[in-house]
N, C-alpha and C positions, 0 to 999 in steps of 0.2 A: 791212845784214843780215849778224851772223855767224853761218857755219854749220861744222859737222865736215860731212864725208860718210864712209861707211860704205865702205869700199874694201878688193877682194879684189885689185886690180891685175887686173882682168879686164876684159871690153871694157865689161861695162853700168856696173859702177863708174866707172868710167874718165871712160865719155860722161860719168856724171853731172856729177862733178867740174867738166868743161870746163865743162858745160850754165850749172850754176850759176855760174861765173867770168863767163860772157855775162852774167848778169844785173847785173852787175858789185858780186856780194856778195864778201866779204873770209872766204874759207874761211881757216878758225881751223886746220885739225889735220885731217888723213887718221887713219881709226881701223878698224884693222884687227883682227877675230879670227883667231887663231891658235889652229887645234884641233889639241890632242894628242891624239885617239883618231883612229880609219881610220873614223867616220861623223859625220855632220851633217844633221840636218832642216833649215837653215835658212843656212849658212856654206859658201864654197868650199874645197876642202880643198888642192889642190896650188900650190905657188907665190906665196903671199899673201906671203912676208916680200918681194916684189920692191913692194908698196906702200911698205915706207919708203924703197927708190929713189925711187920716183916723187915720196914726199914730199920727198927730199932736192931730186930738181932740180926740183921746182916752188920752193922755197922755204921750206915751210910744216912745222908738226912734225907727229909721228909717235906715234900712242898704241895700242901694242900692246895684244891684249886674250889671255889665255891662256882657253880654253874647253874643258874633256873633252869636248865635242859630248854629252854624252847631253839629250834633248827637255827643252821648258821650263827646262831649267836655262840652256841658253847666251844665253837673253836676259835672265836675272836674271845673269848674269856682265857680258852687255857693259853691263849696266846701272848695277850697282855701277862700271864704269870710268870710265864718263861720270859717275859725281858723287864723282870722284876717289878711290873707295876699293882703289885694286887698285894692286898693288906694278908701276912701269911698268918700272922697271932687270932687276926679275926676269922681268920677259915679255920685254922686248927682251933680256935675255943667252938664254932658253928660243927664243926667235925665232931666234938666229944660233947657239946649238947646232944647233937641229933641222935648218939651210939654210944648211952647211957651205960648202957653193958659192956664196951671195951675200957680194961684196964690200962691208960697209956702211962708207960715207963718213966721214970722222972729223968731215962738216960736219952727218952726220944730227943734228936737236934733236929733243927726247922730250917730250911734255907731263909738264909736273910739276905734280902738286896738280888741281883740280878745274878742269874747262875750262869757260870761261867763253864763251857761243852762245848762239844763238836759236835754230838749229831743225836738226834732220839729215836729210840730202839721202841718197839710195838709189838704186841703180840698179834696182829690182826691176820685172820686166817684168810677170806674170801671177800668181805666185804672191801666193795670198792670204792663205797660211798666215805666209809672211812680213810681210809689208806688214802684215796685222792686228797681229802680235805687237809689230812696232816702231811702230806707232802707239798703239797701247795704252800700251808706254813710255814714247812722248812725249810722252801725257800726265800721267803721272804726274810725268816730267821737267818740267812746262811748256812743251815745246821741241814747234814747226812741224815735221809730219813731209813735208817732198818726196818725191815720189816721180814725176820727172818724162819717164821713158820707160814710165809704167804703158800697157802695151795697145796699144802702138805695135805697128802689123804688123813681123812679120819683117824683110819685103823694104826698108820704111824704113826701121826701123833699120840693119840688116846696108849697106844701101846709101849710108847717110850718116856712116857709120866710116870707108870704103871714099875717099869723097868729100871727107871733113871732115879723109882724111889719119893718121887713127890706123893704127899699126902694128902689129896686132892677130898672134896667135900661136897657135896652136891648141898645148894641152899635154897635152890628154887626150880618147880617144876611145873609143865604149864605144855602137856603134850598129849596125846594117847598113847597110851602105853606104858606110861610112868607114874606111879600112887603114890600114896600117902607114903610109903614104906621106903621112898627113895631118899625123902626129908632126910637131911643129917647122913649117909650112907657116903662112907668112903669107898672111893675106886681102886678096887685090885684089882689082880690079874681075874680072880671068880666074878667080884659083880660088874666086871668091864664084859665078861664075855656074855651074861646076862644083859644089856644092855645093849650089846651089838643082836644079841637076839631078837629084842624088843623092836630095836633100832630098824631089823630087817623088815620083820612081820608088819610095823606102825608104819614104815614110809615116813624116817626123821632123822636128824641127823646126829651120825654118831656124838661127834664133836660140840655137840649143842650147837653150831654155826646159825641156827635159826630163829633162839630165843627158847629153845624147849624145853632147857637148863640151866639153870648159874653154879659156880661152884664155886670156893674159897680154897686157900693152900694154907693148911696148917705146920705142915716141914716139909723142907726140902735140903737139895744139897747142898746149898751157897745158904742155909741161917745157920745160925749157931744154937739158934734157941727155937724151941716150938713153941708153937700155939696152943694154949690147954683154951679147949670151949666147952660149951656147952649148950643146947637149947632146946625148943619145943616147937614141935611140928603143929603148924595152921595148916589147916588145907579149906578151902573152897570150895568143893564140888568136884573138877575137874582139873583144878592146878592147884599148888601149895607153895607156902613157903617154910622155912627153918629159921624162924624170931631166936635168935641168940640173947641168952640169958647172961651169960658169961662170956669174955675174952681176954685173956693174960698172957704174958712168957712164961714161960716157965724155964 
């Protein structure tokens, strides 16, 4: 089976990715949107361009998607990319303008021309507004839509990131119950069970499902190479974010 997966460089993408290498399908291409506007119904917005790291040291290429975020339109864009109509040089030079601070590899490879799969793999947990829309597309693509951490509880997911070794990063937060102090803060086994505390007491969702977090995956067990970052915590008031100063392989 070849598959792209749909990758924000976030933890649910991230699982996926591994999920499907377990099945020992031959991912084609990590395929990442990159929104130029500050919303999205349906796209993570902070730190996506660290998916062509990820694509770089897995191996495998890299298909930037450029998207203004405004509704219904950003899945007729990532659409058009997947049957090779969208300019990839111009998204990946718009990608490393936007994310001054990621160091891209001179080994990253870009899809050229029209990629060639069977079905796209997702990391999406509950959302349905998602999961509808890119099934919809696949079929019209002909392409198998995965979607295989759908409905998974929290507590197992968040607990087998934790176990399975991914080095998960919180980069943004936007809750009650989560401070400045969360910026930048890897999930272990201690600040997960921290977090399911908060999680209880706040009335939030562990798994971020609701926007109360973003995160980024620095290693996992299908790269070869980690992530070295670095950055500095903005916070707002009441939500923050983690401005990355730095992003390389290392």
């Amino acid at each position: 089976m070849r598959v792209a997966v749909l990758s924000s460089a976030g933890k649910d993408s991230t699982y996926a990715c591994w999920w499907a290498l377990m099945q020992g399908w031959s991912v084609e291409a990590l395929v990442t949107v990159h929104v130029t506007s500050d919303d999205s119904m349906m796209f993570q917005l902070p730190n996506t361009s660290l998916a062509g790291l990820q694509a770089a040291s897995m191996g495998v290429r890299w298909l930037p998607v450029l998207s203004e975020g405004i509704e219904e339109e950003e899945i007729t864009e990532l659409e058009a990319a997947l049957r090779g109509g969208s300019d990839v040089v111009q998204a990946y030079e718009r990608v490393r303008n936007d994310s001054q601070a990621v160091e891209f590899p001179q080994s990253i490879e870009l899809v050229e021309g029209a990629l060639e799969f069977d079905a796209l793999v997702v990391g999406a947990l509950r959302s349905d507004y998602q999961k509808t829309r890119i099934e919809r597309m696949c079929e019209r693509l002909g392409l198998i839509s995965y979607c295989p951490l759908w409905h998974h509880t929290p507590e197992e997911h968040m607990g087998s990131l934790v176990q399975h070794g991914f080095d998960v990063r919180l980069v943004s937060v936007s809750t009650e119950g989560l401070g400045e102090d969360w910026l930048g803060a890897r999930l272990t086994a201690e600040s997960l069970a921290r977090l399911a505390a908060a999680a209880r007491e706040h009335r939030f969702n562990l798994d971020g499902e609701g926007g109360e977090f973003e995160t980024i995956v620095v290693a996992a067990p299908h790269m070869s190479k980690s992530i070295e970052i670095t950055g500095t915590p903005e916070w707002f008031g009441r939500r923050g974010t983690w401005r990355l100063d730095k992003a390389c392989l290392t």
